[in-house]
ROBAZA-539382 format. One record per residue (C-alpha): x, y, z. Coordinates in nm, 3 decimals. Each point is the difference from the previous one (the first is absolute). Layout:
N
VOPA        px        py        pz
VOPA         X         Y         Z
...
//
This chain:
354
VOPA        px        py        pz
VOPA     0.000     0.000     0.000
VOPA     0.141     0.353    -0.097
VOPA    -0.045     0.316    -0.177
VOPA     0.237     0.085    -0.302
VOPA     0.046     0.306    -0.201
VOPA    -0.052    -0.140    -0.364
VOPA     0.210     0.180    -0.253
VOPA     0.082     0.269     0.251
VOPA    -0.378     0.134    -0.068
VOPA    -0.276    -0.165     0.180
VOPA    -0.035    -0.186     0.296
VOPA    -0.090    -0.376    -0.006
VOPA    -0.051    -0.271     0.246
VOPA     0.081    -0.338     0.032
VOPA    -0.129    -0.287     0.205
VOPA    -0.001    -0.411    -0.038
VOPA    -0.289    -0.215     0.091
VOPA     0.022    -0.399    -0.004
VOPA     0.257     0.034    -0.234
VOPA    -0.140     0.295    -0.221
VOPA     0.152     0.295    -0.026
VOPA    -0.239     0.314    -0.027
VOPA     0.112     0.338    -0.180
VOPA    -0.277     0.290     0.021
VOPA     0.143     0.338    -0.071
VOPA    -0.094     0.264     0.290
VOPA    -0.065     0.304    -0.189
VOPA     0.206     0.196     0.148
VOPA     0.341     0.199    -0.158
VOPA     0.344     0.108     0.208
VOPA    -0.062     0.281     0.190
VOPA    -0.375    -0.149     0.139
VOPA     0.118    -0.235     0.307
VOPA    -0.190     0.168     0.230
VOPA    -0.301    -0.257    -0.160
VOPA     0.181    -0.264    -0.029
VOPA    -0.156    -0.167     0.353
VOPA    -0.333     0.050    -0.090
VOPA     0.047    -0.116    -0.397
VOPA     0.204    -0.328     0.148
VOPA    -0.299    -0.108     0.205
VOPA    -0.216     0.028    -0.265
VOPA     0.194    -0.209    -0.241
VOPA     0.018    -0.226     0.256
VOPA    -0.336    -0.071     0.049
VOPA    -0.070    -0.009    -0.379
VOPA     0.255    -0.255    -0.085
VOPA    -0.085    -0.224     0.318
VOPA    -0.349    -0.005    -0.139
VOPA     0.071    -0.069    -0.352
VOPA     0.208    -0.289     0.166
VOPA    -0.251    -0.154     0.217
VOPA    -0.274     0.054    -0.216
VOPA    -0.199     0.284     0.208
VOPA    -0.179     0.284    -0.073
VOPA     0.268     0.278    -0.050
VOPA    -0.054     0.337     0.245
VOPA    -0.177     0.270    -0.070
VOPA    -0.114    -0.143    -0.364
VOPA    -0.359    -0.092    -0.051
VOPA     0.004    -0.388    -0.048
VOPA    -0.229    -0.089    -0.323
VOPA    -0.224    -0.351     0.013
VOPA     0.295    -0.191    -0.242
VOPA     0.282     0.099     0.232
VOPA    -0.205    -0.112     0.310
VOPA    -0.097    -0.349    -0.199
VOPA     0.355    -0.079     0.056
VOPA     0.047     0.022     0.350
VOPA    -0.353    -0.098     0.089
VOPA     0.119    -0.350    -0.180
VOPA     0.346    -0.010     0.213
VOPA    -0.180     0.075     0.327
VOPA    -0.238    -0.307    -0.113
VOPA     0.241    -0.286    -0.168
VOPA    -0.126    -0.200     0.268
VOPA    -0.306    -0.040    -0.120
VOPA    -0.121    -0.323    -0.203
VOPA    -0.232     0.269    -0.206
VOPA     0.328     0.203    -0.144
VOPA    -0.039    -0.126    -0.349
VOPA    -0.401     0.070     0.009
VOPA     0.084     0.389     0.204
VOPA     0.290     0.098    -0.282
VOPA    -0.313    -0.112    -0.269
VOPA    -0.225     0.202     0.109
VOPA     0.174     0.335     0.106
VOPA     0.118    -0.006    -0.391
VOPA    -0.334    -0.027    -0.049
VOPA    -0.089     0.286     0.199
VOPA     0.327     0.197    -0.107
VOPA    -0.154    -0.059    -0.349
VOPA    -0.382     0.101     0.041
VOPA     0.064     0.340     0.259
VOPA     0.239     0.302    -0.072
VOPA     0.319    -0.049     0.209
VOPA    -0.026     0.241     0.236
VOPA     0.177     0.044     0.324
VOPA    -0.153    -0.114     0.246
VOPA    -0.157     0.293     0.185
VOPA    -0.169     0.096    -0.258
VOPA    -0.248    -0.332    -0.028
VOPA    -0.361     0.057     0.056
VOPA    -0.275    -0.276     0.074
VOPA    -0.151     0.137    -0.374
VOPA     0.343    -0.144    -0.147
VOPA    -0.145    -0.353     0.158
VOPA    -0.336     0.030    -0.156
VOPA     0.225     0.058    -0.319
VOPA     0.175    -0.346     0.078
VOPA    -0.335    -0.158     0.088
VOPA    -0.192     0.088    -0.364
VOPA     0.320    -0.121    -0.140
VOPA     0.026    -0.307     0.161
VOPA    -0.371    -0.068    -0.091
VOPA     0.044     0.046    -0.332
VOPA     0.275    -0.260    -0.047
VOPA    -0.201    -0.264     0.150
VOPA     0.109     0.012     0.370
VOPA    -0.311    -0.082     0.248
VOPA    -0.029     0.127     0.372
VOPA     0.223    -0.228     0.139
VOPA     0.284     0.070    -0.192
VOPA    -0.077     0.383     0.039
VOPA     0.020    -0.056     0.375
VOPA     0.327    -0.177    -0.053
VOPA     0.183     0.334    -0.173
VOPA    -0.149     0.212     0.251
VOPA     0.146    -0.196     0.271
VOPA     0.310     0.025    -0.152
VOPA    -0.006     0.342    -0.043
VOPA    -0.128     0.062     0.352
VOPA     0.292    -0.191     0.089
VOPA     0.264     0.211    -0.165
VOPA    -0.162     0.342     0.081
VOPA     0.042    -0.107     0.401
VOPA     0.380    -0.100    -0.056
VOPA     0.062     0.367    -0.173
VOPA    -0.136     0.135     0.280
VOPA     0.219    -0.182     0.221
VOPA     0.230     0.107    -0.191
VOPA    -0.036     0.366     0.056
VOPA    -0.117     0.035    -0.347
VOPA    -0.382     0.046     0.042
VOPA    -0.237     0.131     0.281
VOPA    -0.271    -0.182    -0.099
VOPA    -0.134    -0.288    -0.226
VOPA    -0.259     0.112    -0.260
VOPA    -0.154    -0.357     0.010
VOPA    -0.038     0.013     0.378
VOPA    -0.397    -0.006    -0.004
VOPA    -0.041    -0.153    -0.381
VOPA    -0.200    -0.285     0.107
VOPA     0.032    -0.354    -0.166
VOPA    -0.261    -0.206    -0.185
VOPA    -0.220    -0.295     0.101
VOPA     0.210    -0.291    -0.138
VOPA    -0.215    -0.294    -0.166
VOPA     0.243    -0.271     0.187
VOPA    -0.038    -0.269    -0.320
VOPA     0.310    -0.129     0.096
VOPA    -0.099    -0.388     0.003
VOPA     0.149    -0.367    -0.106
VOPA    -0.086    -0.142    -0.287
VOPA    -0.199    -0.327    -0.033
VOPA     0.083    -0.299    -0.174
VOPA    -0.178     0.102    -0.336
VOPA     0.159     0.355    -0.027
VOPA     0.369    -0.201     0.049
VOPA    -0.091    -0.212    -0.341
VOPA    -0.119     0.340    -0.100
VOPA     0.302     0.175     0.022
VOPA     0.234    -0.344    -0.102
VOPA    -0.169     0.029    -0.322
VOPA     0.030     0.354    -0.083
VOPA     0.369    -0.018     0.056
VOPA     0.014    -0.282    -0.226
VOPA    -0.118     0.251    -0.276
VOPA     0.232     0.264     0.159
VOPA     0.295    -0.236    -0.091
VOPA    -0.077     0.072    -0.368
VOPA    -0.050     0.336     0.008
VOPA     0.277     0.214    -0.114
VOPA    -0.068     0.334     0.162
VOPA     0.163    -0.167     0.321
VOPA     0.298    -0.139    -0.130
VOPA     0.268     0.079     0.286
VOPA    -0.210    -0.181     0.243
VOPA    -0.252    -0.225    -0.150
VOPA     0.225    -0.303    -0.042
VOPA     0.013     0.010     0.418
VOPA    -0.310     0.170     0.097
VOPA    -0.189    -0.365     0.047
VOPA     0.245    -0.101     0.208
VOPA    -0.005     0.291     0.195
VOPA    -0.347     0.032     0.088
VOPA     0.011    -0.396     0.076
VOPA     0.266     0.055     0.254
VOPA    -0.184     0.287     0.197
VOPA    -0.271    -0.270     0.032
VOPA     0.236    -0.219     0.105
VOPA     0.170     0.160     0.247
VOPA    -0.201     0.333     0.114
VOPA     0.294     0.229    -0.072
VOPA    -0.023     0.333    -0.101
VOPA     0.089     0.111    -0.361
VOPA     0.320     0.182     0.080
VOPA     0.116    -0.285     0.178
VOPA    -0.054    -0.261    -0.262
VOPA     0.150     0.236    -0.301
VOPA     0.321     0.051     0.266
VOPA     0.063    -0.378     0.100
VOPA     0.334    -0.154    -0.049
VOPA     0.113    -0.388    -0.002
VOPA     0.258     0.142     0.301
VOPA    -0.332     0.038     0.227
VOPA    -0.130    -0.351    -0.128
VOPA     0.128    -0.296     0.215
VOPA    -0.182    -0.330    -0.072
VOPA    -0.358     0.081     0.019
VOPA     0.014     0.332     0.243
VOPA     0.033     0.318    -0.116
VOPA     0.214     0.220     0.262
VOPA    -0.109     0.400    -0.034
VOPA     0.203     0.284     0.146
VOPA    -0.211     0.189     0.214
VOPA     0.166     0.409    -0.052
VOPA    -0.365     0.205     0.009
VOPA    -0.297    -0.013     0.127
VOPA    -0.303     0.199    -0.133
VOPA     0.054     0.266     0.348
VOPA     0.289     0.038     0.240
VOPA    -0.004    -0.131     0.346
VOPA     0.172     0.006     0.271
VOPA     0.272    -0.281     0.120
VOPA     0.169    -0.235    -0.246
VOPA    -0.162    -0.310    -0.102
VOPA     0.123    -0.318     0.044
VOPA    -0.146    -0.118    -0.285
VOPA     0.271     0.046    -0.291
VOPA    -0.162    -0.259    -0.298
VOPA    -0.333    -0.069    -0.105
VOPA    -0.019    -0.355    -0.068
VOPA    -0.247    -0.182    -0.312
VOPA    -0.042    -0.330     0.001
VOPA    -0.012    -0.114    -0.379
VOPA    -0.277    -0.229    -0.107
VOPA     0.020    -0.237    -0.299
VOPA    -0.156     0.270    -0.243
VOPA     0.264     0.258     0.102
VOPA     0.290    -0.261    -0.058
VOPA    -0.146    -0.082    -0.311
VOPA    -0.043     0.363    -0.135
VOPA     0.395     0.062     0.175
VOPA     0.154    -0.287    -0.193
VOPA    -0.155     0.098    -0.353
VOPA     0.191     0.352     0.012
VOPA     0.299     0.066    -0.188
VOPA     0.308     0.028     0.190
VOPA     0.137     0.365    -0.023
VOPA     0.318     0.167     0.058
VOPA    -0.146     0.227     0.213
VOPA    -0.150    -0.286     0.234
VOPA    -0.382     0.175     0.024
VOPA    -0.256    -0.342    -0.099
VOPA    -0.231     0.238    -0.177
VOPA     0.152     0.131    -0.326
VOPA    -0.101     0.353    -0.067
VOPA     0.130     0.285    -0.131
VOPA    -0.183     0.257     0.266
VOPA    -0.088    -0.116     0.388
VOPA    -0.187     0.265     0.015
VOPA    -0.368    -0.126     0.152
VOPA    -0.132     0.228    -0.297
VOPA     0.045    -0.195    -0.207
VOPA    -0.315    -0.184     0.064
VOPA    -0.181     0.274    -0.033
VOPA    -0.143    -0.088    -0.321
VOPA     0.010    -0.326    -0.040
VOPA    -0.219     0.009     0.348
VOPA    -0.223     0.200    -0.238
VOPA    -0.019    -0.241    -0.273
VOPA    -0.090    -0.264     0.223
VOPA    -0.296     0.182     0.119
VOPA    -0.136     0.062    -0.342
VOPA     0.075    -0.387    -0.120
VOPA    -0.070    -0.192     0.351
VOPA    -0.336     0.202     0.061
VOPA     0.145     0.052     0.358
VOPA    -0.032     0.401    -0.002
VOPA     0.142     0.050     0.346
VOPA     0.342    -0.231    -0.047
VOPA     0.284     0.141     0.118
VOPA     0.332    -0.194     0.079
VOPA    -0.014     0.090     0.338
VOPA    -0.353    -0.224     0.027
VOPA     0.237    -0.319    -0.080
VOPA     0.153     0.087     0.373
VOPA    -0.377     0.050     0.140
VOPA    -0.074    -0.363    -0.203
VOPA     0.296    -0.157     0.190
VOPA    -0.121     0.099     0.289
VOPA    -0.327    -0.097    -0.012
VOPA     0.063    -0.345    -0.116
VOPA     0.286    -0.080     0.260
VOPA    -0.213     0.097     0.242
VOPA    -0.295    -0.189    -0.060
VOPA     0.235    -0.352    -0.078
VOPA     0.185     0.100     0.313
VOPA    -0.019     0.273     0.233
VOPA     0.014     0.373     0.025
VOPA     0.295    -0.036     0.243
VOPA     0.163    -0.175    -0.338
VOPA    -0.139     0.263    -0.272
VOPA     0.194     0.262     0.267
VOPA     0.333    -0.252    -0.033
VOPA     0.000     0.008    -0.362
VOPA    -0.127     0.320    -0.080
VOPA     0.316     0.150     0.222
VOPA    -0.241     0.233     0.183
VOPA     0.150     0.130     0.367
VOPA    -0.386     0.056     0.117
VOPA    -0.279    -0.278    -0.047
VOPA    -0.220     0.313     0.006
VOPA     0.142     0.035    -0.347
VOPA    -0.048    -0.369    -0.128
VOPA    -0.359     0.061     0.079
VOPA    -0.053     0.282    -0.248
VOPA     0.174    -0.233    -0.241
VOPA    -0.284    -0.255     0.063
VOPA    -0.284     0.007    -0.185
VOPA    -0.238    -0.354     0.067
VOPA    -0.212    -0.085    -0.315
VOPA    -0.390    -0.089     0.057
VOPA     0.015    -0.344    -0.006
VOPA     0.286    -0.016     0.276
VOPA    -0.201     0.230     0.201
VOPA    -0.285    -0.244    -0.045
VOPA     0.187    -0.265     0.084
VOPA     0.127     0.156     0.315
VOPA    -0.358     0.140     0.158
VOPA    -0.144    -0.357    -0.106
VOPA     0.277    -0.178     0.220
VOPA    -0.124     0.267     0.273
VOPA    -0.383    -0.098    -0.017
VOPA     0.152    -0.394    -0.001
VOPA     0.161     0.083     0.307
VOPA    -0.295     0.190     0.141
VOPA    -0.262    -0.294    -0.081
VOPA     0.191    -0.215     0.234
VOPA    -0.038     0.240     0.288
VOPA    -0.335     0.055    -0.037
VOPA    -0.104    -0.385    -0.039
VOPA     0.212    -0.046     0.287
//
């Protein structure tokens, strides 16, 4: 760190960071040292916050700079692929202002927008959140005084999120079939069978499936790191892998993929979870199943594990830290619910003939 009289003119400063060395030039010419305090300090701060990635002093911080340290503060967060989607999204649709100047009318903007590309009330709610979200961490940040979605107030969400039955499984098989054939998905429809197989197979989550390697496979478990969870608490786990039992399905679908230098079992040329995003909608338009999603093969694994075994196993499989959680993931068809209350009035008869 030090200040240096470049070409015997103007004043410049120097300073190294992690290995990086900063120049910024002060301003200042011989004769002005009486500044030079004051003009240090503020360089200072500047180049500490272009390092670190924070809002620099005194400069109003626009909605595109703030993206980027909203996503450092959150890279814990199983959501960070999903949260860097949709602030592009929102970088794209609004004027990138800083962020003081926001008004709840600039959400209404977002809103029509989003309606008009298709997006229902729940995933509305789900960019709002998000937004909410980012707004609070400016203000801890010293940035903002107040969040101009504090009192926007959510939808009513039509919770469809269900398992699929038995018929709407074939449903989908066979659509994917056709999918094979169909050009338009080239870079992934050689695989995508496979991959919506496995999910049934094993309840994992589409990120996780597009990321696995053959290093996490041994024999017929699956051994996941465990570095995020969807919010930070307090303490350290001592829970570092998530483990999957394979069944003979998921061997099956493991041993028919290409080995790669690059060791993933799925080959791909994005792991980006968007890249179901329309194939999810073909298979809506060819199954007849309008709300799939790929998500609802978790919600399928779920439900089926848990009525062949138990909830307590659903919770095992499904890697959830709260059965609370495997319950919302359980969704019991009519006929097992028929089956259940009849066993009830069985057991009831023989009380009452008692």
């Amino acid at each position: 760190m030090g200040v240096f009289l470049k070409h015997g003119r103007v004043y410049h400063y120097k300073r190294m960071i992690d290995g990086r060395r900063y120049y910024r030039s002060l301003g200042l010419k011989k004769g002005q040292e009486s500044m030079l305090s004051a003009r240090i300090k503020q360089i200072d701060d500047e180049i500490t916050a272009t390092a670190y990635g924070l809002p620099i002093p005194g400069r109003a911080t626009t909605l595109s700079e703030y993206k980027k340290i909203y996503l450092k503060h959150k890279a814990h967060k199983k959501s960070l692929d999903r949260d860097m989607q949709r602030l592009t999204y929102v970088i794209d649709a609004l004027p990138d202002l800083p962020l003081r100047q926001y008004r709840a009318a600039h959400f209404e903007d977002l809103e029509r927008i989003l309606r008009e590309d298709g997006k229902g009330p729940t995933t509305i709610n789900r960019y709002a959140e998000l937004l909410r979200h980012l707004f609070n961490l400016a203000i801890e940040d010293g940035i903002l005084t107040a969040n101009p979605l504090a009192h926007w107030e959510p939808f009513v969400e039509d919770g469809t999120r269900r398992a699929l039955t038995d018929d709407e499984i074939g449903g989908v098989l066979a659509a994917l079939k056709d999918i094979r054939a169909d050009k338009r998905f080239k870079s992934i429809r050689h695989v995508v069978e496979d991959l919506v197989l496995f999910a049934l197979a094993t309840g994992m989550r589409l990120s996780e499936i597009l990321n696995l390697r053959r290093d996490q496979i041994h024999d017929d478990v699956i051994s996941l790191p465990i570095s995020a969870t969807k919010s930070r608490r307090r303490g350290i786990s001592k829970q570092r892998v998530k483990l999957i039992v394979l069944n003979a399905v998921a061997l099956d679908i493991i041993r028919r993929q290409p080995e790669t230098a690059d060791s993933y079992i799925f080959q791909l040329q994005r792991r980006h979870p968007n890249i179901m995003f329309y194939i999810s909608k073909t298979i809506r338009e060819k199954s007849g199943v309008k709300d799939f999603t790929f998500h609802a093969l978790r919600h399928t694994a779920s439900t089926i594990i848990s009525a062949q075994s138990s909830l307590a196993a659903a919770k095992a499989v499904l890697g959830h830290a709260d059965i609370k959680t495997t319950l919302r993931y359980t969704h019991p068809g009519l006929e097992e619910q028929r089956a259940s209350v009849a066993k009830l009035g069985d057991h009831l008869l023989k009380i009452i003939r008692k």
